[in-house]
N, C-alpha and C positions, 0 to 999 in steps of 0.2 A: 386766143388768149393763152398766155403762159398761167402752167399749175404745175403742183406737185403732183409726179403719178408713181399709184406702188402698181409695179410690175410684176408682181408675188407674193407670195407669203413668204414669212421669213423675218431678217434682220433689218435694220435701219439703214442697211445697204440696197436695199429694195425699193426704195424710194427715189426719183429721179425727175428732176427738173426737166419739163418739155412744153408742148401746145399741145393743147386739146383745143374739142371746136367752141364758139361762142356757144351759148345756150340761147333759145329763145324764150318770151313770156307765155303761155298758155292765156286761156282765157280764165280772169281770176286771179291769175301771178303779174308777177314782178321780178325783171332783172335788174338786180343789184350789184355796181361796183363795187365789190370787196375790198376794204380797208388794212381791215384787220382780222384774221382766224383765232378761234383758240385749239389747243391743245389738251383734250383730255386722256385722261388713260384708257378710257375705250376706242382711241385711237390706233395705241399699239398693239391694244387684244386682235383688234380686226388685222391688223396688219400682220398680225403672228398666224393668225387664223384659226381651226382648231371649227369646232359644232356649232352651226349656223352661219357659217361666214360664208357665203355660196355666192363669189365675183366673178365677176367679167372684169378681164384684167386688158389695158390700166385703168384704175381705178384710182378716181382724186376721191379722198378723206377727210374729215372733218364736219361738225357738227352744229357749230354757234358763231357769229360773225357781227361785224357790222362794216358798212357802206353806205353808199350814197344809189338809190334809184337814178337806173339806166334807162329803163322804158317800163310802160305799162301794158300787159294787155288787155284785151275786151273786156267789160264790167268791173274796173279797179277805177272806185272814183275818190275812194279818201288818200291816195296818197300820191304824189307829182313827183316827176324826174325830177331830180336835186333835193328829194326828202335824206334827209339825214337818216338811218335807220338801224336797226340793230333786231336779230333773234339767232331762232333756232332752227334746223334743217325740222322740217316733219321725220318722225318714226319709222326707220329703215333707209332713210335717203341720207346722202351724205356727198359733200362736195366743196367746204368750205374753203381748201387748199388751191382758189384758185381767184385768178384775177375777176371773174365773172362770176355769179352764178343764179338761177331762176329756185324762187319758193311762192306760196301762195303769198297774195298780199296780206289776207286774215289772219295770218300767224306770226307778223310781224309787227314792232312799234317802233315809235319814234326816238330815234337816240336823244336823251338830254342832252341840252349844250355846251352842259359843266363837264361831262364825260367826252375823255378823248373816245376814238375809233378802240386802239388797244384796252383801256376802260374796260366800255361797252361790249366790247368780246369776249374778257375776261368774267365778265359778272353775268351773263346770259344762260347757259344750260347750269352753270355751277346755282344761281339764284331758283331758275325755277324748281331745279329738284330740292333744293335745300325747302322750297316754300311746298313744294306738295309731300316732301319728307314730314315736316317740322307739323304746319297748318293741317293740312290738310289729311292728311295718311296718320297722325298721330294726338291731331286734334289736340296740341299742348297746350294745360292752360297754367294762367298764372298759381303760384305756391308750389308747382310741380316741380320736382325734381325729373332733370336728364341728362343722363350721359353720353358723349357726342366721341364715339371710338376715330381718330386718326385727327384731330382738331386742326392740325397746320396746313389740312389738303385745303382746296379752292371749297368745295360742296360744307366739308365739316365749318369750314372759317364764315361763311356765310350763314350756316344755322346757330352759332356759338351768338353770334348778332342777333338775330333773329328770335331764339329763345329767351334770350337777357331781355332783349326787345317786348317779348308777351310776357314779363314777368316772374320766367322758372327761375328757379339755382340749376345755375350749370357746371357740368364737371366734364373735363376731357381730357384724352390722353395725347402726348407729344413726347416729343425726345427732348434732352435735355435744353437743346439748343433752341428749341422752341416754344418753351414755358413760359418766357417772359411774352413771346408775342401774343400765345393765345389767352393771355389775361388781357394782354393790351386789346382784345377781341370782346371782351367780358367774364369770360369763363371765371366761374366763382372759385373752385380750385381744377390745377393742372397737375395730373402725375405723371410723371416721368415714367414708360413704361419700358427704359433699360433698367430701373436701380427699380420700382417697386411692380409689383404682383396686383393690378387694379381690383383682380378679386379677393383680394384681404384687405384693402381700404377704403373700398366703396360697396354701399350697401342701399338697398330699399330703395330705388329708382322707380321713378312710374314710367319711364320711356330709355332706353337705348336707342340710337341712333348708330348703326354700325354701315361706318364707310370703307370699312378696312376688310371684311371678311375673314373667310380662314377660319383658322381656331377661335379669333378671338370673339366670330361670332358666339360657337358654342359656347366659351367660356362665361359671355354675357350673360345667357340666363341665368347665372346666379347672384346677379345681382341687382335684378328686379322684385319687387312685391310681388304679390299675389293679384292677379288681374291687370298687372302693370303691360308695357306694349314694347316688341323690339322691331325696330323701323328699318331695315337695310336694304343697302343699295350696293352693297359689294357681297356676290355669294358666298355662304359655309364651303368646306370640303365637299366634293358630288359622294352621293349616296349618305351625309347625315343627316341626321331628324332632331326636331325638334328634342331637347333635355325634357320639357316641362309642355304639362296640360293647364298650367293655371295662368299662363302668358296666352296673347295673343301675339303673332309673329305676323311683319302685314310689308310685303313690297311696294310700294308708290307705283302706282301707273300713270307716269310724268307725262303727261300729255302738251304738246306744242297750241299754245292760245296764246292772244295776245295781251287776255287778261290775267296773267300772269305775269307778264313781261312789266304790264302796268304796275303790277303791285311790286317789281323792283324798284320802277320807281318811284312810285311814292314812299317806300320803306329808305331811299337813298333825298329823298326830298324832306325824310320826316329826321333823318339824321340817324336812323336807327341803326342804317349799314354803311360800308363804305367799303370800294373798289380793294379788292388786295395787291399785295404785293405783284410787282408784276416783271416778268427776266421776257425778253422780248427778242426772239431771232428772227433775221430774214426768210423769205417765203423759199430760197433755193435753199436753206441751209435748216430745213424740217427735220432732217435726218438727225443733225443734232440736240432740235429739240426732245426727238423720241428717245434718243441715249437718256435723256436727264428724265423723262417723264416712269422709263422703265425704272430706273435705280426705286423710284416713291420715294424718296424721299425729300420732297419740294415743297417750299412754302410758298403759298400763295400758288396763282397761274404761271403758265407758259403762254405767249401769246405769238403769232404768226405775222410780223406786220409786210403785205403786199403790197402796199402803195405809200 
């Protein structure tokens, strides 16, 4: 099969079009024709390298997909060669960049119809972390206020839905040029965080959601209540602590299931979400997907289409 392989660590020069071998299905998996890849920014980190990244090079990349079932192995009875499907690599594995590739069948679900391949690739790892961000790790309920740090990414633009969804008032931050979209997402108001200082304009949050990391984590707690929650998925600076005792500060441990996958769709069946924007490069031409995913500053996905 042709796949994208990084040869190293390093730049987006690292990345090189070649064959690797087929995969096979275990017993319990399923290989899947790969359609469509996405693109996240934990893509590049692996690919930059740095603590934890411990590969055997080359190494194909990538996280969340969809295609069509190639074969099944021993004890896979819900799902037949020609299932349309769509998910997420399990936790530490990674191989989406490539024409083939094996996962357990359990952790995967059925692509909707109405969603194309790029779609359904685009809304997979971005949905479930926004739903165990949002649901489940913050437990948001309606009348709640939350603020959703970096609203234009893929992860923040599906919880901006998904909050309005359960009810909250939402507020997030975006640059100027993406204000209008993340209302057009829900967001109750959007500040533009070149021209204002979201810690002089927002106040008394029961939930942050910070996609962004950085400072802007630290600078989040202050503008939560008192027993209010900050939900992130992009780390502080290494070596800072918590500002405040009176927060709870709680990472999502996003776990790969297929009842999660389910409950995109039905959040996409009940009209609450819908697929983002989506910039779409070829499977040889990854390298400059990752040029655009480094800058951040992207709206919506980046998708990989293989086939």
């Amino acid at each position: 099969m042709k796949a994208m392989l990084l040869t190293g660590h390093g730049g987006p020069e690292m990345l090189r079009y070649g064959d690797a071998p087929d995969p096979k299905a275990a017993p319990g998996e399923i290989v899947v024709d790969v359609h469509a890849a996405s693109v996240n920014a934990a893509d590049y980190k692996v690919r930059l390298g740095g603590r934890g990244h411990n590969l055997r090079f080359p190494h194909i990349l990538g996280r969340d997909f969809s295609g069509v079932v190639a074969a099944t192995g021993e004890g896979v009875a819900d799902l037949a060669v020609g299932d349309a499907v769509f998910g997420v690599l399990d936790a530490g594995i990674e191989g989406a960049y490539a024409e083939k590739l094996a996962i357990k069948a359990a952790i995967v679900a059925r692509k909707p119809e109405r969603l194309s391949h790029q779609q359904a690739a685009a809304i997979a790892l971005t949905g479930i972390t926004a739903i165990w961000a949002v649901e489940d790790t913050a437990q948001l309920q309606a009348g709640e206020t939350i603020l959703i740090q970096g609203g234009a990414g893929g992860v923040a633009g599906f919880a901006i839905q998904l909050a309005k969804h359960l009810g909250a008032t939402v507020i997030t931050t975006a640059s100027a040029a993406n204000v209008d979209y993340v209302r057009s997402l829900g967001a109750d108001r959007a500040v533009d965080y070149n021209a204002e200082d979201f810690t002089k304009v927002v106040s008394g949050c029961d939930v942050v959601f910070d996609t962004v990391g950085g400072d802007v984590q630290l600078r989040s707690y202050s503008v939560l209540k008192p027993g209010g929650r900050l939900v992130w998925v992009a780390p502080a600076p290494d070596g800072s602590r918590p500002t405040r005792t009176d927060v709870k500060v709680l990472r999502p441990a996003v776990s790969r299931d297929r009842a999660h996958l389910e409950r995109i769709v039905a959040l996409l069946d009940a009209g609450a979400v819908s697929p983002p924007p989506i910039a779409q490069y070829n499977l040889a031409d990854a390298a400059a997907a990752h040029r655009v995913s480094e800058a951040r500053h992207l709206r919506g996905k980046l998708v990989l289409a293989v086939r």
